[in-house]
C-alpha positions as CSV (number, residue, x, y, z in Angstrom):
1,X,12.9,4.0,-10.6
2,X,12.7,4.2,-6.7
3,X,10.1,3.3,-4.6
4,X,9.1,1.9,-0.9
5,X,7.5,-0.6,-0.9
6,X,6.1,-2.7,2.2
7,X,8.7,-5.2,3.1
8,X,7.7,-6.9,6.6
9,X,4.0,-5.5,7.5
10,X,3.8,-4.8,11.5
11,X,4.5,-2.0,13.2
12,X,5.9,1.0,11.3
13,X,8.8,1.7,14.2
14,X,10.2,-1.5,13.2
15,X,10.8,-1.0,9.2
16,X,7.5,-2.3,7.7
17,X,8.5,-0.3,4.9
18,X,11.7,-0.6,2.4
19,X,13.1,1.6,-0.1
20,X,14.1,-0.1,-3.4
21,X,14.9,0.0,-6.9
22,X,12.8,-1.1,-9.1
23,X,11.2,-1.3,-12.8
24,X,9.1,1.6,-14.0
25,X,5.7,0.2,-14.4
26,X,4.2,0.1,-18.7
27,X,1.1,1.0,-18.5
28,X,-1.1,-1.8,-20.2
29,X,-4.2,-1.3,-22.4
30,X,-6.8,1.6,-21.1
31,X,-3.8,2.5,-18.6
32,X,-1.8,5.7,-18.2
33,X,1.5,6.2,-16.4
34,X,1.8,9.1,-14.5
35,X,5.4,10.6,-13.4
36,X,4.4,11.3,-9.6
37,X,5.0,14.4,-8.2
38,X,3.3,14.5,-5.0
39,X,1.6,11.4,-3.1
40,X,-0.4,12.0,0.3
41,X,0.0,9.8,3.2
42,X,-3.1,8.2,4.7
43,X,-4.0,6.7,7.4
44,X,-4.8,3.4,5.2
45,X,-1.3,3.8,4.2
46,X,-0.3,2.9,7.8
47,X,-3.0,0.1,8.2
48,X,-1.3,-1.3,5.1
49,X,1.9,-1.1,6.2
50,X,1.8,-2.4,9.6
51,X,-1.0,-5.8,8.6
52,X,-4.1,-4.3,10.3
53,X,-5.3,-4.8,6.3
54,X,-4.2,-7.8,5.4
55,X,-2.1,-7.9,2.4
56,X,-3.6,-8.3,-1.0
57,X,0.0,-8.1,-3.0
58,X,3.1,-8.7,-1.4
59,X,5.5,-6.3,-1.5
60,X,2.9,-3.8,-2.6
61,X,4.0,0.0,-3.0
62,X,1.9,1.8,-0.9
63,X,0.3,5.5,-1.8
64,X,-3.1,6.4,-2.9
65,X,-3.6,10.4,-3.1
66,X,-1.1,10.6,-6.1
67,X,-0.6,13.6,-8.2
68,X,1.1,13.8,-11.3
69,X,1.7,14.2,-15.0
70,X,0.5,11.7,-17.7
71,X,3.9,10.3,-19.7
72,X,2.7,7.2,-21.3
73,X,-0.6,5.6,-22.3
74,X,-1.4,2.4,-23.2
75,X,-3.3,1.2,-26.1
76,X,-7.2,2.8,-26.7
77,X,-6.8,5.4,-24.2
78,X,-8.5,8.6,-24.8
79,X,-9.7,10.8,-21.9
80,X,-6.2,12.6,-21.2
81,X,-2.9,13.9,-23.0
82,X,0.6,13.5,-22.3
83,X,1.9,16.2,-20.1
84,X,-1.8,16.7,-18.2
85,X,-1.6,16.5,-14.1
86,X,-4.7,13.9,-13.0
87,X,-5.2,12.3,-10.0
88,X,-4.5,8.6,-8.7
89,X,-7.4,7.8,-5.8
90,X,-7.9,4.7,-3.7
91,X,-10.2,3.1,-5.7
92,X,-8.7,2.1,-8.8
93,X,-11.0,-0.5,-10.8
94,X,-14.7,-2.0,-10.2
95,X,-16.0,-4.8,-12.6
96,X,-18.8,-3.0,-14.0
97,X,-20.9,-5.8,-14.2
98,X,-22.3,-6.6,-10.3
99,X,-25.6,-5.6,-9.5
100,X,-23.7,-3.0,-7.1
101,X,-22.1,-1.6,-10.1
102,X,-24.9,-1.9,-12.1
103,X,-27.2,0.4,-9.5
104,X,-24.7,3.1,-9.2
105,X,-23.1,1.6,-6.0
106,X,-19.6,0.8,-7.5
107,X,-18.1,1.0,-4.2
108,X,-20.2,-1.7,-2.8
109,X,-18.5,-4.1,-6.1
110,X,-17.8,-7.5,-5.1
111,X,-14.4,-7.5,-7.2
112,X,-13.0,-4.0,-6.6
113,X,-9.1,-3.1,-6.8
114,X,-7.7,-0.5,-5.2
115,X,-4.6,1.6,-5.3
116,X,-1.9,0.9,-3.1
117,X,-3.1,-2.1,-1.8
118,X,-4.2,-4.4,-4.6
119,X,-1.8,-2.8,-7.0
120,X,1.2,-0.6,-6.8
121,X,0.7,3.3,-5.8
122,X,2.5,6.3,-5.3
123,X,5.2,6.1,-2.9
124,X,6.9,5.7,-5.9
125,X,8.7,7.8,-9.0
126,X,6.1,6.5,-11.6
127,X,2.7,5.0,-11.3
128,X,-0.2,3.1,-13.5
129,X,-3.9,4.3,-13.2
130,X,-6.8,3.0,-15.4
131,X,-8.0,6.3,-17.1
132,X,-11.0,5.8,-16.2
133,X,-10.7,5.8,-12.7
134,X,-8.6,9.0,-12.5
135,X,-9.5,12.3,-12.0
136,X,-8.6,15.7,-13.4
137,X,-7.8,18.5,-10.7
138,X,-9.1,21.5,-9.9
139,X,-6.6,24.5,-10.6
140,X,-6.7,26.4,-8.0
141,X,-5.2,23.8,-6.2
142,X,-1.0,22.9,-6.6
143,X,0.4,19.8,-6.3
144,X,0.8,19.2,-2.7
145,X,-2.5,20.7,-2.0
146,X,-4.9,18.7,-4.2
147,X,-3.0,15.6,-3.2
148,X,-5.1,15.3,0.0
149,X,-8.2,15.7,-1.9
150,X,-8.3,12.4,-4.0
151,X,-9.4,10.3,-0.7
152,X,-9.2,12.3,2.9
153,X,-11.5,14.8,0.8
154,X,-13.4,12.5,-1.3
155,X,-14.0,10.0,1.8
156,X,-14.7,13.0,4.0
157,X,-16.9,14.3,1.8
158,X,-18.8,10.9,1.4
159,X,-19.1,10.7,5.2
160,X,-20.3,14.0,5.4
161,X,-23.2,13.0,3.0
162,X,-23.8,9.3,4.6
163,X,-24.4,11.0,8.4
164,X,-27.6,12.9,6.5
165,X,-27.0,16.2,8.6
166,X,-29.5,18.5,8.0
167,X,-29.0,22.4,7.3
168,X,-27.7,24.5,9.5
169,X,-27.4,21.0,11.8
170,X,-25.1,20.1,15.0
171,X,-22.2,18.3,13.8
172,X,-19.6,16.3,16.2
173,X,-16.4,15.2,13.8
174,X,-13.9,12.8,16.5
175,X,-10.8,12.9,15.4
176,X,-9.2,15.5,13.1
177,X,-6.5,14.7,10.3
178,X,-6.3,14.6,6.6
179,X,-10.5,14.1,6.1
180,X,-11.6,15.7,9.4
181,X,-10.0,19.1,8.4
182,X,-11.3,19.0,5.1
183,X,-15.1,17.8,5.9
184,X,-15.2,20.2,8.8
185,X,-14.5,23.2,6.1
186,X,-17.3,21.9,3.7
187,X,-19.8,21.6,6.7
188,X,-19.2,25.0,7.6
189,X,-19.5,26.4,4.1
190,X,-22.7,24.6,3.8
191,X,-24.2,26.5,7.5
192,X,-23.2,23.7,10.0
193,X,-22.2,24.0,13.9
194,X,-19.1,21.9,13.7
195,X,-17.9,20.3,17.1
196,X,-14.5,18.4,16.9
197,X,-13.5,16.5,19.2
198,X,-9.4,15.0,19.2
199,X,-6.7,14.7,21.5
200,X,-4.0,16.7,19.7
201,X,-3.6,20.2,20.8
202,X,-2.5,21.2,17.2
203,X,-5.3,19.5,15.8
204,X,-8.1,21.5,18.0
205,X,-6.3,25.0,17.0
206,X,-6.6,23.9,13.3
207,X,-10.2,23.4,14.0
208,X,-11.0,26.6,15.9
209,X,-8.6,28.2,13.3
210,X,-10.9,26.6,10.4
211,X,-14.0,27.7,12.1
212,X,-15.4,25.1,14.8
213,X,-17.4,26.4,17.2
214,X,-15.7,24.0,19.7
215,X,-12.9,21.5,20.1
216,X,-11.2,19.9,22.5
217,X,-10.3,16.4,24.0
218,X,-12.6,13.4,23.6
219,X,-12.6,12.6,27.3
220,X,-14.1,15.9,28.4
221,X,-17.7,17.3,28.7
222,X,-19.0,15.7,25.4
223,X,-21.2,17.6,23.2
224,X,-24.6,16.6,23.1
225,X,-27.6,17.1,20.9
226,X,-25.9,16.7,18.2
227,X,-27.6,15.7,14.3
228,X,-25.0,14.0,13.1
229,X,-21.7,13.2,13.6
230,X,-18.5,11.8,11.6
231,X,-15.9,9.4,13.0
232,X,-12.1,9.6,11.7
233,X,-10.2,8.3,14.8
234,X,-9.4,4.1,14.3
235,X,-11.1,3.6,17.9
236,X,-14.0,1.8,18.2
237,X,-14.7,2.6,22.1
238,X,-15.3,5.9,21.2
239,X,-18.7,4.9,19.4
240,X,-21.2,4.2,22.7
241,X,-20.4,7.7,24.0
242,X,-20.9,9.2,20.3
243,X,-24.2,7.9,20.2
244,X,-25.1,9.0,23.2
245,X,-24.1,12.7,21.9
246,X,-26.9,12.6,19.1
247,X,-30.1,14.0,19.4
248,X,-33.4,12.1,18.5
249,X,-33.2,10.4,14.4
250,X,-29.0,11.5,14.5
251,X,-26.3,9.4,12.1
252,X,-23.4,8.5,12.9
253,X,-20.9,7.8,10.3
254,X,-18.0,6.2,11.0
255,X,-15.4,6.3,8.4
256,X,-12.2,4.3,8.6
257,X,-11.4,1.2,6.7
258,X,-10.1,-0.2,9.9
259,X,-11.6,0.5,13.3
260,X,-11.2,-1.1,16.6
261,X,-13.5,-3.6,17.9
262,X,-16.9,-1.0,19.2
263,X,-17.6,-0.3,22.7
264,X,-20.8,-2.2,23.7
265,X,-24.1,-0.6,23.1
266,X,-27.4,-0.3,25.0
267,X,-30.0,-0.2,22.5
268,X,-32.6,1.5,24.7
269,X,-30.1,4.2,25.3
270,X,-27.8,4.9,22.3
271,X,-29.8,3.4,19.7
272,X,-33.3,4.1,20.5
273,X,-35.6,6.9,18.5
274,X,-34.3,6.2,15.6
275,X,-30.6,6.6,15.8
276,X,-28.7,5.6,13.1
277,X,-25.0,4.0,13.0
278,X,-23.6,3.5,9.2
279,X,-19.9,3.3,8.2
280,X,-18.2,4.3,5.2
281,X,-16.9,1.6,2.3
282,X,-14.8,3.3,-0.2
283,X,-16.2,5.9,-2.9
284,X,-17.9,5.9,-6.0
285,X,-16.5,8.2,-9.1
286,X,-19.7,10.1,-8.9
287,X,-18.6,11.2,-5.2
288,X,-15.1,12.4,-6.5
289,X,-16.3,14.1,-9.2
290,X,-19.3,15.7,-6.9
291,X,-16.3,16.6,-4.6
292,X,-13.1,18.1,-6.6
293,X,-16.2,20.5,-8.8
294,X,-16.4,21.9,-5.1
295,X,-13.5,21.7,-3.7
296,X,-12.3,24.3,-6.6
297,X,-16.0,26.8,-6.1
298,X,-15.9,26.9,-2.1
299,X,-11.8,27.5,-2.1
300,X,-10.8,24.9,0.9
301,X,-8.3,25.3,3.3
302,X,-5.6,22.1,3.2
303,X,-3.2,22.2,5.5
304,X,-0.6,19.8,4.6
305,X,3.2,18.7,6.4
306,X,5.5,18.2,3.8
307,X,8.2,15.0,3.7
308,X,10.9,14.2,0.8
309,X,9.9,11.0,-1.1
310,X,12.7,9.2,1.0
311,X,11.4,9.6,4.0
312,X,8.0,8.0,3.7
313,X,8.4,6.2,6.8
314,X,9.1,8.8,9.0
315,X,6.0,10.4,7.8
316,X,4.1,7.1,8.3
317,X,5.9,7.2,11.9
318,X,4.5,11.0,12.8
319,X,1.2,9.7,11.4
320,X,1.3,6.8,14.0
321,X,2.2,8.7,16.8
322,X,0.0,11.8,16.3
323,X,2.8,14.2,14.7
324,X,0.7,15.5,11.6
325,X,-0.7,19.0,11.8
326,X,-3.3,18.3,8.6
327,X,-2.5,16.2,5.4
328,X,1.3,14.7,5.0
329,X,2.3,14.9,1.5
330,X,5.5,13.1,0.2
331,X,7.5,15.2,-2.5
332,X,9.0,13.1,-5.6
C-alpha cells in the first residue's frame, strides 16, 4: 500500500512528510483493519509532523479522524463485520488497569496509545484499530463528513462540557477550525450566545453563517462577560485577555495538545472570583459515544475542504498557513 509517513519532523514547508510504499498492516489479535476511505487532517497532525510533539515512533503515519470499511479481523474480535464503515479516533488503547482507568477517566491513563502518533494512522490505504476503541458512525453522515467528527467533534464536544457553560450562557470560542465550527453548532443547538473570535475572514463568515451572534478578529474590542469560553487557536498569549473576558465563576477551556507558552497572569485580575482555567487531555470512549448519538439527532453542519490522498502535505501546508475553510479531509 501507499502511505506518508513523517520523514524529517520540522516545518511542513520543508517536506516533514514523505510518500512511500509500504506493507499493508495484519491486524493482530482483538484488531481490525479498515480499507480507509477518508482521513481528516488535524491540527495534531501538523504538530506531529513538524516535532512540536515529540515523536513517539519514527517514521510514524500520521492520521487520526479515519473512516472506512472493516476488511480483516484479527483473532477473538466480535463487535463488527467485514464490510461495516467504523471510525479510527485519536485515542487508540488505554491499559484498563490505572486508577484513571479504573474511575472512568481513561483519558487521564498513564500508558495510553494513540493513533497516528504512537502507532500508524490514516494517511494511509489501510489501517489497524483495536475494536474496542473504534466507533460506529452515524448515517446521516458520508464519509467525508463524519471524518471530522471522530476528534475535532469529539474534542470539541469535550471542551464544550469541561468550560461548564450554563444554559442559555455567553460563550467566546478563539479560533475557529475543524472543532470550533463544530462545538459552536452544538452550543447553539443547546441555547448558547456563541462569540468567535479568529483572524480569518472565511472563518468569521462560517461562524455568522453557522449562527454566532458575533465574530471577528481577536485584536479587536473583545467580548466581555462572558460564562465560558473555549480555546482552539495554538497561542498561548491569547489566554490573559480571555480571562479577562469572563464574567464572575467563568471557565476557560483551553483545548489544544500543544499551546504556546501563556501570557502572564494577574491573579487579582483574571483569576479572581472564582475563575476557572482547565485544558483539555484527550477523550474518553464515553465522550465519543455521548457525541456521534448527537451529532446524528441535532443534524450538524461540517464544512469540510477536500484534498486527494497524495496531497496530504499540501493540506497540512493550508492548515499551517490558515487556508482551511472548516475540516480538511484527505480522499483514498
Amino acid at each position: 500500500m501507499h502511505a506518508w509517513k513523517v520523514a524529517r519532523p520540522g516545518p511542513i514547508s520543508a517536506g516533514a512528510l514523505e510518500w512511500v510504499a509500504m506493507e499493508r498492516p495484519e491486524p493482530g489479535p482483538g484488531e481490525i483493519r479498515v480499507k480507509v476511505t477518508v482521513c481528516g487532517v488535524c491540527r495534531t497532525d501538523l504538530h506531529v509532523a513538524e516535532g512540536d510533539l515529540e515523536v513517539h515512533k519514527p517514521g510514524v503515519v500520521p492520521g487520526h479522524e479515519v473512516v472506512g470499511v472493516v476488511d480483516a479481523q484479527g483473532t477473538g474480535c466480535v463487535r463488527f463485520k467485514n464490510g461495516e464503515r467504523i471510525g479510527i479516533p485519536w485515542l487508540r488503547r488505554t491499559c484498563g488497569r490505572c486508577r484513571f482507568c479504573l474511575r472512568g477517566d481513561e483519558n487521564l491513563c498513564f500508558n495510553p496509545s494513540f493513533t497516528g502518533w504512537d502507532a500508524d494512522g490514516g494517511y494511509a490505504e489501510y489501517a489497524v484499530i483495536p475494536e474496542d476503541f473504534a466507533y460506529r458512525l452515524p448515517d446521516s453522515f458520508d464519509d467525508e463528513h463524519a471524518a471530522p467528527l471522530l476528534c475535532a467533534g469529539i474534542i470539541g464536544y469535550r471542551a464544550l462540557r469541561r468550560s461548564n457553560l450554563p444554559a442559555g450562557g455567553r460563550l467566546g470560542i478563539y479560533g475557529f477550525g475543524g472543532s470550533a465550527h463544530i462545538a459552536a453548532q452544538v452550543a447553539i443547538a443547546e441555547g448558547a450566545e456563541v462569540h468567535v473570535r479568529t483572524r480569518s475572514k472565511a472563518a468569521q463568515r462560517l461562524a455568522l453563517d453557522l449562527g454566532a451572534a458575533s465574530a471577528s478578529d481577536p485584536a479587536d474590542e473583545p467580548v466581555k462577560s462572558l460564562d465560558a469560553a473555549l480555546l482552539f487557536a495554538p497561542s498561548g498569549d491569547l489566554i490573559p485577555g480571555i480571562m479577562q473576558a469572563l464574567d464572575r465563576g467563568g471557565t476557560l477551556a483551553v483545548a489544544g495538545v500543544h499551546v504556546t507558552q501563556p501570557g502572564q497572569l494577574n491573579y487579582q485580575r483574571d483569576l479572581f472570583y472564582e475563575k476557572v482555567l482547565t485544558t483539555v487531555t484527550a477523550n474518553t470512549r464515553k465522550d465519543g459515544e455521548e457525541f456521534l448519538e448527537l451529532a446524528g439527532r441535532i443534524g450538524l453542519s461540517i464544512s469540510t475542504q477536500a484534498y486527494e490522498l497524495r496531497e496530504a502535505d499540501v493540506a497540512l501546508r493550508d492548515l499551517a498557513e490558515g487556508r482551511v475553510r472548516g475540516a480538511a479531509v484527505l480522499r483514498a
